[in-house]
C-alpha positions in Angstrom: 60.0 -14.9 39.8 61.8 -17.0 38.0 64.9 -15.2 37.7 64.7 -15.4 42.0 64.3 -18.9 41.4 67.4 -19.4 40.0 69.5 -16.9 41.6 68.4 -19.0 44.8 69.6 -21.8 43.4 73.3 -20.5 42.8 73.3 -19.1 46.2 72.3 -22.4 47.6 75.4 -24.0 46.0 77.4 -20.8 47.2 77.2 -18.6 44.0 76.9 -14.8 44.9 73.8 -13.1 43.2 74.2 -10.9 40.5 71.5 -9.3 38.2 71.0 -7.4 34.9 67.9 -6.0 35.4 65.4 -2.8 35.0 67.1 -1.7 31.5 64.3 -0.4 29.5 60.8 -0.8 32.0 60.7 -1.7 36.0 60.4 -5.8 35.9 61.0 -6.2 39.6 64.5 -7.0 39.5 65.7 -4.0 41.3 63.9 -4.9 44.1 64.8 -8.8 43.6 68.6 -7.7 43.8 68.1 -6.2 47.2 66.0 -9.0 49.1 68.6 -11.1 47.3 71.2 -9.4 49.2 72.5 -9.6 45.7 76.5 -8.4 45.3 75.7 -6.3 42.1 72.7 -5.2 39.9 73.6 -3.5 36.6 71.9 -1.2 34.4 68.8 0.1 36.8 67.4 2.7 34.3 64.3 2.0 35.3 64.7 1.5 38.8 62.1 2.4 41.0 61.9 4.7 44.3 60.9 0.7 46.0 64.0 -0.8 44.3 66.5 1.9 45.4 65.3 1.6 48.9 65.7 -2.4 48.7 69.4 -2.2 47.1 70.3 -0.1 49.8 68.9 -2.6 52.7 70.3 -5.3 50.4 74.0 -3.5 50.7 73.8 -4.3 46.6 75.9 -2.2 44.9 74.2 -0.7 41.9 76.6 -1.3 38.6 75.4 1.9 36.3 76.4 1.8 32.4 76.1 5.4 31.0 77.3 4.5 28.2 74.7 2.1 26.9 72.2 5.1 27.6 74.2 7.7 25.4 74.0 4.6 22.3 70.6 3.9 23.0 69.5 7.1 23.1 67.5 6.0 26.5 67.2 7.8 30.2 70.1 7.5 32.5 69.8 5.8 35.6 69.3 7.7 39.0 72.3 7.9 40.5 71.7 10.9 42.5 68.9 9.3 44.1 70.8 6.1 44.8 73.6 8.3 46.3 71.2 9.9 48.4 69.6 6.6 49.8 72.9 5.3 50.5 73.6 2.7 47.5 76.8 2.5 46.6 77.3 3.1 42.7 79.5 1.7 40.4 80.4 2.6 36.4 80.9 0.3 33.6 80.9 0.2 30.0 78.6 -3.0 29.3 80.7 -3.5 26.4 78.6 -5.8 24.1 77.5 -5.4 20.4 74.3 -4.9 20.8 73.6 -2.1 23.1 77.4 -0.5 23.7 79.9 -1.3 21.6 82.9 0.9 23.6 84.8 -0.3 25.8 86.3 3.5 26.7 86.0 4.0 30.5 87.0 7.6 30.4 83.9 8.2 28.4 81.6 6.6 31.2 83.6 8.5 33.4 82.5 11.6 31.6 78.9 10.2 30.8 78.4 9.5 34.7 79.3 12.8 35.5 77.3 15.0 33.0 74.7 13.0 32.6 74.4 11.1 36.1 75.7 14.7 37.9 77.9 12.9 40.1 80.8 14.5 41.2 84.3 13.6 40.0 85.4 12.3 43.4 82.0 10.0 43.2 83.3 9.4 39.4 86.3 7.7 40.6 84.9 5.5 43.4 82.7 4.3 41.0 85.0 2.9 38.4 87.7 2.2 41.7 86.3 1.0 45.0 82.6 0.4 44.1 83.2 -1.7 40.8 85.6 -3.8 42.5 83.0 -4.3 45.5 80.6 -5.3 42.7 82.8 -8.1 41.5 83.3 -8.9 45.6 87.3 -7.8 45.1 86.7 -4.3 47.5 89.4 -6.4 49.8 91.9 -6.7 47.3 91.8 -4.0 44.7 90.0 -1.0 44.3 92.2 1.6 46.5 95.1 2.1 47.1 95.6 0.8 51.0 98.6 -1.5 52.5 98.3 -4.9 51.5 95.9 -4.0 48.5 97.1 -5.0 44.4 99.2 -1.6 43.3 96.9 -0.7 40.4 96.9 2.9 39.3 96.6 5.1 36.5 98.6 8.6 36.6 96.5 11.2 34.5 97.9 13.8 31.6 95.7 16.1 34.0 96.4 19.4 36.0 93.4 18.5 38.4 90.6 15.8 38.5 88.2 18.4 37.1 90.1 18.1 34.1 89.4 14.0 33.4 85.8 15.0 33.1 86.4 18.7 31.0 88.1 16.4 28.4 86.2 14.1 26.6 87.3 12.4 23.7 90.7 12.1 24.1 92.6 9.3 26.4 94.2 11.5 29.5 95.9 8.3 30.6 99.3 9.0 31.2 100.5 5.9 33.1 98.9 2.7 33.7 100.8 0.6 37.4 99.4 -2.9 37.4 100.1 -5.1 40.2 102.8 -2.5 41.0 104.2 -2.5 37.2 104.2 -0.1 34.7 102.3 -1.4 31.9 
């Protein structure tokens, strides 16, 4: 309640509402995030079947972190059933010291789709589209459409299966920011 409290507060004084929440047992904050209308909720391990429903009424996008799970040694988040109820899904590290010390998105890439059983096209909205919806960016990055930031990365890959085969070794070929190679 008294996270709502304040996240009214900063939405009041036009902040958007954003949420780490449901980590290790259901607290509510799933469900917060969606009545909210929140823009993001990250870590949702615990999320319940009420809290999936309310974060796909709430349009929030639901900010997954695979990779805290696989350090943790904790369940991963049900992406599949967020999928299924419409809520778009994004993928992050949650680099911090305490709970994920990487900051290697190829291995949440590959940790979302083994463990998470999304597909690779999912994969790639997920770090792409979706996380930049979750920082409210979708308008400016994210994809690559006319009038859109040219950010890109060109894969040492034969095929997108490939990015998720491979784990443990960087596949980046060619990082384009902002249209230049970096």
């Amino acid at each position: 309640q008294e996270s709502v409290r304040i996240l009214q507060a900063g939405q009041a004084c036009g902040l958007p509402a954003k949420i780490h929440t449901d980590e290790i047992d259901p607290i509510g904050g799933t469900e917060a995030a969606g009545a909210l209308r929140a823009v993001s909720a990250e870590h949702l391990i615990a999320a319940t079947d009420r809290g999936i429903q309310a974060l796909a009424e709430g349009g929030t996008v639901a900010v997954l972190l695979p990779a805290t799970s696989f350090y943790l040694n904790k369940p991963y988040a049900r992406a599949r059933d967020m999928i299924a109820a419409g809520v778009p899904v994004a993928a992050a590290t949650d680099y911090n010291p305490g709970s994920c010390p990487s900051l290697n998105l190829q291995l949440v890439m590959n940790l979302a789709c083994w463990n998470y059983r999304m597909r690779p096209e999912e994969v790639l909205t997920a770090v792409t589209l979706n996380a930049a919806a979750a920082i409210s960016r979708a308008d400016r990055i994210g994809s690559l459409e006319v009038g859109k930031q040219a950010d890109l990365v060109i894969w040492n890959a034969p095929n997108l299966d490939y990015i998720f085969y491979r784990f443990g070794e960087n596949l980046v070929k060619t990082v384009i920011k902002k249209g230049r190679i970096v």
